[in-house]
C-alpha positions in Angstrom: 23.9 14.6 8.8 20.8 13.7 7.1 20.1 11.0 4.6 19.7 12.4 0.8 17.1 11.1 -1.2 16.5 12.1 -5.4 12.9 11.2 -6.1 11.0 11.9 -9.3 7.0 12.9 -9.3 4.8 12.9 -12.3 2.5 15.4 -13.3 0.2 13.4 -15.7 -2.3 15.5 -17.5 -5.3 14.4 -19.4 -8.1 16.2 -21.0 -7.0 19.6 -18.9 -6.6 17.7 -15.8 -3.6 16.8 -13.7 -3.6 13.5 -11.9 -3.2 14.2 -8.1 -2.3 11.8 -4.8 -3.0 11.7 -1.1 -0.4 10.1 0.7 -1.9 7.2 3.2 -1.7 7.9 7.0 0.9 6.0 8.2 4.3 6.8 7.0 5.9 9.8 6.4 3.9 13.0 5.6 0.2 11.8 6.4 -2.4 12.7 4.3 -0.5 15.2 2.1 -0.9 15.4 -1.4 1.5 14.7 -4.2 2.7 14.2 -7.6 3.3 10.3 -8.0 6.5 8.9 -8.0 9.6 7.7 -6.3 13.0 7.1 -5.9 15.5 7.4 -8.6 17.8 4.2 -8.3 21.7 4.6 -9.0 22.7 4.5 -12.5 18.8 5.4 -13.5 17.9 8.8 -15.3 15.0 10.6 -14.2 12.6 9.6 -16.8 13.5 5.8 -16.5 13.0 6.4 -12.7 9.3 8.2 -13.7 8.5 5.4 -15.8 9.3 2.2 -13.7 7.8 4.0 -10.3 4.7 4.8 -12.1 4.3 1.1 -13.6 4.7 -0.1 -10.2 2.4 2.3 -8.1 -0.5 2.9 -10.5 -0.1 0.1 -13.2 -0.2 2.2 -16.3 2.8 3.5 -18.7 3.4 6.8 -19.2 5.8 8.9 -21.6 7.7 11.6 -20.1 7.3 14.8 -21.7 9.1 17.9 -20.1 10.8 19.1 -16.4 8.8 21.1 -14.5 10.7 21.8 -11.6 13.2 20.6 -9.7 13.5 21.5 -5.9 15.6 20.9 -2.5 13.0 20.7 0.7 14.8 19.3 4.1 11.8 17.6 5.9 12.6 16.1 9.4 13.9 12.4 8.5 15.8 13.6 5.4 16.9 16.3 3.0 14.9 15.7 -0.5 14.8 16.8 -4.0 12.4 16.1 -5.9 12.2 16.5 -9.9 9.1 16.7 -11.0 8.2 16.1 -15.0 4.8 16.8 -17.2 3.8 13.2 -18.5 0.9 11.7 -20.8 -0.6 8.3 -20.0 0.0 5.9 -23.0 -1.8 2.9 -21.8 -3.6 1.8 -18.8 -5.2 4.0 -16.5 -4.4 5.1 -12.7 -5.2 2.7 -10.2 -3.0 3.3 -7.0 -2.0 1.0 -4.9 -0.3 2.9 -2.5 -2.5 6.3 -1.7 -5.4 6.7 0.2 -7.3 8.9 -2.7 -7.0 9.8 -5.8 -7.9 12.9 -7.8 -8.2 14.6 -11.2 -8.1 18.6 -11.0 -8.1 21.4 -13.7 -4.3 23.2 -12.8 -6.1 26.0 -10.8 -7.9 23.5 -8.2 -4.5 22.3 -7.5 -3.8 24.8 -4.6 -7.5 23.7 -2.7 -5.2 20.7 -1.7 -2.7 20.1 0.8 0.3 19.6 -0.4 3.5 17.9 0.5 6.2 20.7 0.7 8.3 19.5 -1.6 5.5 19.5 -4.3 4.7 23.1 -3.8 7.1 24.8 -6.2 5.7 22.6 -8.6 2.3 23.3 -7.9 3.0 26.9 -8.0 4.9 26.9 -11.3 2.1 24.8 -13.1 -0.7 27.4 -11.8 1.3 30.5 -13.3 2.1 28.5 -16.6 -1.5 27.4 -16.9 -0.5 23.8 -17.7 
């Protein structure tokens, strides 16, 4: 049986934009894109999870605002579900530490990217909202 892992991704919007990240080469899914984030530790809520992984990563704070979506994708080293959140910086800005680029992109660039499967229903659910 596979390993399950709960992670949490942010979708940080500014100014009409939504913060996107490219996953480095080495590692597990190579180049993809995705919402920043991580895993959700035991005893953690989601937005505690959001906001510690996102200090750590990209050295900013954020505030977490609202779900998005919350999905179930079994990828060949594990099963994970992924919750994703909408979130608003509150200090600090972006600067990752662990992705090999960063973007901003008005919601309907989002699907000229690559995205990690997991991320997709989020992706698609933003587009048809308009976020």
């Amino acid at each position: 049986m596979k390993k399950h892992i709960t992670v949490v991704g942010a979708v940080i919007v500014r100014d009409g934009l939504v913060y996107c990240a490219r996953r480095g080469l080495s590692g597990a899914l190579p180049g993809m894109w995705e919402f920043p984030g991580g895993k959700v530790e035991k005893d953690e809520s989601f937005a505690d999870a959001l906001i510690r992984e996102i200090n750590e990563e990209l050295g900013c704070e954020i505030s977490v605002l609202q779900p998005v979506e919350t999905t179930t994708h079994e990828y060949d080293f594990a099963v994970i579900t992924l919750a994703t959140f909408i979130c608003e910086l509150v200090a600090g800005e972006p600067q990752s530490n662990e992705h090999a680029e960063e973007r901003w992109l008005p919601v309907e660039a989002l699907d000229t990217l690559e995205w990690a499967p997991a991320d997709i229903p989020a992706v698609e659910k933003l587009r048809a909202a308009g976020v």
